[in-house]
C-alpha positions as a Python dict, from the first residue, in 0.01 Angstrom:
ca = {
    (1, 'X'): (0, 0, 0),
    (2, 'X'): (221, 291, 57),
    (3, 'X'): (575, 215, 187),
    (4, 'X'): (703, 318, 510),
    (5, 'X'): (976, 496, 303),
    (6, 'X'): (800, 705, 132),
    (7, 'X'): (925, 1025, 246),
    (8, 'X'): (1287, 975, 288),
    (9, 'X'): (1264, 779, -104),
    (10, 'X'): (1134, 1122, -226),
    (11, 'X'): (1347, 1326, -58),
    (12, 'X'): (1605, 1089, -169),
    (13, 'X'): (1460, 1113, -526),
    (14, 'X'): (1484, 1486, -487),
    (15, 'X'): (1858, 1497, -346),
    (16, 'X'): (2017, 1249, -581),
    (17, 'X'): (1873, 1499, -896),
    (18, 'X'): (1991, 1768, -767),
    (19, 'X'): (2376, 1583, -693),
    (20, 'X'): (2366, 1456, -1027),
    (21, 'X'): (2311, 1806, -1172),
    (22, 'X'): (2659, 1905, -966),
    (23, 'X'): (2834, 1556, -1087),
    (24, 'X'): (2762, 1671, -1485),
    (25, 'X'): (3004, 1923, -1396),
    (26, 'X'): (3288, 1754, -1340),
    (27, 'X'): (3597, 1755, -1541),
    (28, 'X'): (3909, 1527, -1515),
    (29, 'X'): (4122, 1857, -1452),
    (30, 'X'): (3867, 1947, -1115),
    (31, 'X'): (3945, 1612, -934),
    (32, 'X'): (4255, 1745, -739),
    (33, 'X'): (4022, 2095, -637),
    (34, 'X'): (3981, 2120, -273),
    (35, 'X'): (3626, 2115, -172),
    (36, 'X'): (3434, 2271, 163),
    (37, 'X'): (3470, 1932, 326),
    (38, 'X'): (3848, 2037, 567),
    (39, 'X'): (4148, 1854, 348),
    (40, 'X'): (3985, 1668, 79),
    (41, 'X'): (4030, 1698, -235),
    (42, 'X'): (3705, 1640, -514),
    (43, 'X'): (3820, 1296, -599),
    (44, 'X'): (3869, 1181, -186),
    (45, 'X'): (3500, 1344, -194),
    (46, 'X'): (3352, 1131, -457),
    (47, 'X'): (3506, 845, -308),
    (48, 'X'): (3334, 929, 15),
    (49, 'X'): (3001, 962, -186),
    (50, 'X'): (3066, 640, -305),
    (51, 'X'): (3081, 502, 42),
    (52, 'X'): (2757, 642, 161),
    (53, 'X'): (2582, 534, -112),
    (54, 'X'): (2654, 194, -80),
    (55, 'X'): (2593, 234, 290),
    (56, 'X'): (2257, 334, 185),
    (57, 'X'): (2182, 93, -52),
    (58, 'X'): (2305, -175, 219),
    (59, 'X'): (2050, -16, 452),
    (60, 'X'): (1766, -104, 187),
    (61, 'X'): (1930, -396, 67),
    (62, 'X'): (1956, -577, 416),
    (63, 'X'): (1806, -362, 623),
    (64, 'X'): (2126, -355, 803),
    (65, 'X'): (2422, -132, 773),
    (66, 'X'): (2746, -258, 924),
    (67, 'X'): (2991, 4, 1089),
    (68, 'X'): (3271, -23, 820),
    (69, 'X'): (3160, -2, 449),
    (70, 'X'): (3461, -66, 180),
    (71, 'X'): (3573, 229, 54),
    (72, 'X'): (3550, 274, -323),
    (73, 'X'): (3867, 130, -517),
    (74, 'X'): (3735, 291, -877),
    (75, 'X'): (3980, 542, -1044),
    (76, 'X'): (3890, 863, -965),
    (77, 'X'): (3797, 943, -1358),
    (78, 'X'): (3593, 650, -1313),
    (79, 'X'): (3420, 743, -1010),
    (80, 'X'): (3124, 991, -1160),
    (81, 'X'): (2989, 729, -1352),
    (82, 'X'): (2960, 479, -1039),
    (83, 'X'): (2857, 753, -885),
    (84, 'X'): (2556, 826, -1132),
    (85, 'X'): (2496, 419, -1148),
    (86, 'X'): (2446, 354, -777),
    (87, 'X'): (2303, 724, -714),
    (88, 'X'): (2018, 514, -1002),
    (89, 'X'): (2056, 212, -833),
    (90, 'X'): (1972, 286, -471),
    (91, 'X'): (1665, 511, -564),
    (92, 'X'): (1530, 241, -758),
    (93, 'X'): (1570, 1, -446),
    (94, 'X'): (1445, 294, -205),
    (95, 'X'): (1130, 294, -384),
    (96, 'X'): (1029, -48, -439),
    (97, 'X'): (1074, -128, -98),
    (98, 'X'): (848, -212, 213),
    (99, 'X'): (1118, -214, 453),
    (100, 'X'): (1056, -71, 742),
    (101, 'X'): (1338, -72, 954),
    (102, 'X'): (1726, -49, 916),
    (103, 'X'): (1922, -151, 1203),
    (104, 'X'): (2288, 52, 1261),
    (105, 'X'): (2563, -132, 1550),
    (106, 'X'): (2278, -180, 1796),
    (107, 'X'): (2011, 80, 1702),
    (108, 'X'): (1689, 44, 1531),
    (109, 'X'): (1594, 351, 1306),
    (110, 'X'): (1304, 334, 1039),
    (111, 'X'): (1332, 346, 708),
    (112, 'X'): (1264, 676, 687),
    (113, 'X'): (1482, 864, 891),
    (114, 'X'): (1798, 670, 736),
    (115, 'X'): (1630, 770, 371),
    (116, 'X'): (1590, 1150, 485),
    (117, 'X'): (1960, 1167, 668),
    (118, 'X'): (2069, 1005, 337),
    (119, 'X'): (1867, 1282, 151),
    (120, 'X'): (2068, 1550, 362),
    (121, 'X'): (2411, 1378, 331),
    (122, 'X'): (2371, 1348, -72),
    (123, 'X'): (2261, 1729, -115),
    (124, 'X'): (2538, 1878, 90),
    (125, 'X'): (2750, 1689, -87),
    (126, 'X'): (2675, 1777, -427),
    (127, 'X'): (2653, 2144, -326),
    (128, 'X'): (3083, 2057, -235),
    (129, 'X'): (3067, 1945, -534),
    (130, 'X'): (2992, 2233, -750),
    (131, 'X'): (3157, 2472, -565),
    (132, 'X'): (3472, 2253, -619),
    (133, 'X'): (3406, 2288, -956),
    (134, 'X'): (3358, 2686, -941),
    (135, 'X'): (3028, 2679, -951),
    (136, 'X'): (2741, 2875, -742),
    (137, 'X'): (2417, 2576, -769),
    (138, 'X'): (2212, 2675, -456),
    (139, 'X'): (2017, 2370, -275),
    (140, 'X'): (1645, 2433, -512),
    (141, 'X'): (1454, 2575, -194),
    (142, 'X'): (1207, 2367, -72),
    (143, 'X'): (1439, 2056, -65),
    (144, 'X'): (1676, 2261, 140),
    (145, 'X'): (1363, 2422, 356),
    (146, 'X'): (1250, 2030, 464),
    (147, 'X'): (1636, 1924, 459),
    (148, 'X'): (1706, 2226, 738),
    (149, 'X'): (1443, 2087, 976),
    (150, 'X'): (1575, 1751, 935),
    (151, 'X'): (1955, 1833, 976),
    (152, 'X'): (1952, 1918, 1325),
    (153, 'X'): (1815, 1571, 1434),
    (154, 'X'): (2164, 1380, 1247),
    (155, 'X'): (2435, 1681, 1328),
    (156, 'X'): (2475, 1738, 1677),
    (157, 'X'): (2742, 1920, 1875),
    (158, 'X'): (2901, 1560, 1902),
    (159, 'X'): (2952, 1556, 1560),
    (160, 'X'): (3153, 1872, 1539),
    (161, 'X'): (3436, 1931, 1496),
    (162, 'X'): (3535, 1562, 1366),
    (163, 'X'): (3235, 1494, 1091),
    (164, 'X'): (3168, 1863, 1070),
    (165, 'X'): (3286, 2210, 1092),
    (166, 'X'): (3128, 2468, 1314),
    (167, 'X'): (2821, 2625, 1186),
    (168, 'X'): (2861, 2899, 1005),
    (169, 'X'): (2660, 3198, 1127),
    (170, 'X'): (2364, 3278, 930),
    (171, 'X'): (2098, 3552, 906),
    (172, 'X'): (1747, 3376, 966),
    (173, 'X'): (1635, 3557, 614),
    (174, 'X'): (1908, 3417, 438),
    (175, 'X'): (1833, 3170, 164),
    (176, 'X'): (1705, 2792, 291),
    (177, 'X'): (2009, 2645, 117),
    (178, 'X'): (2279, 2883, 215),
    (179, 'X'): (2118, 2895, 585),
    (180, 'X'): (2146, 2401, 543),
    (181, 'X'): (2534, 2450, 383),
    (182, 'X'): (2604, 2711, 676),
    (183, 'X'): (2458, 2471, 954),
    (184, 'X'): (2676, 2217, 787),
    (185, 'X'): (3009, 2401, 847),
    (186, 'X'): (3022, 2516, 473),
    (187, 'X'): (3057, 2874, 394),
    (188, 'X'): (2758, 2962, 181),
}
């Protein structure tokens, strides 16, 4: 039987190799870089990576995700290799589960949609962080083509200005992952 997760695991799948290709990149001497996310700093962005992956995992986990998630105590040095364990840990759980739905305060959502808004939370992110580390690593083109059609359903105006920036605007032939980054508030 095929689980219910199945498209937000490979999407997940999909996202999490292409963060882990920006977290390689990381040297001890980038972790005070600012990053595209407004007054952080690559180490307060790992940290927050961090968080949502153990949000995530929780989601699978439980099927629950509770409103305040301990933030991630590691040493900053020590962070990218969390990172790369839980990044292995959740997708592991992701797929080998047949849960269907994940509950969030008082809402049901399935599976699914928390796996794909996970999918679009860990790209963007590792697109911050490789241009905190100076380097251009566009979202790979079809992840970032089903990751724009997705976005719009988990960043609304009410999300803006506090979770995210303005988008940025964008010519409709630009590239798929420069047009997600932009829609995200990030400056392609």
């Amino acid at each position: 039987m095929t689980s219910p997760l199945i498209g937000g695991a490979e999407l997940l799948e999909r996202a999490v190799g292409y963060t882990l290709g920006a977290l390689g990149l990381i040297t001890p001497e980038a972790l005070g870089r600012p990053t595209p996310c407004r007054s952080w700093d690559l180490a307060a962005l790992l940290r927050h990576m961090s968080d949502s992956l153990a949000a995530l995992h929780e989601a699978v986990d439980s099927g629950h995700v509770g409103l305040v998630i301990p933030s991630a105590g590691a040493d900053a040095a020590d962070l990218v290799t969390t990172l790369k364990d839980q990044a292995c840990q959740l997708l592991g759980a992701w797929t080998s589960t047949s849960r269907s739905t994940v509950s969030i305060a008082d809402r049901q959502l399935t599976g699914a949609i928390v796996g794909c808004a996970g999918a679009v939370e860990i790209t963007v992110h590792g697109w911050d962080v490789a241009r905190a580390c100076g380097v251009d690593r566009p979202v790979p083109e079809e992840l970032a083509e089903q990751l724009l059609q997705l976005a719009g359903l988990f960043v609304t105006d009410h999300d803006r200005p506090e979770r995210f920036a303005a988008p940025v605007p964008m010519s409709g032939a630009a590239q798929p992952g420069d047009r997600l980054v932009a829609f995200l508030g990030r400056i392609p």
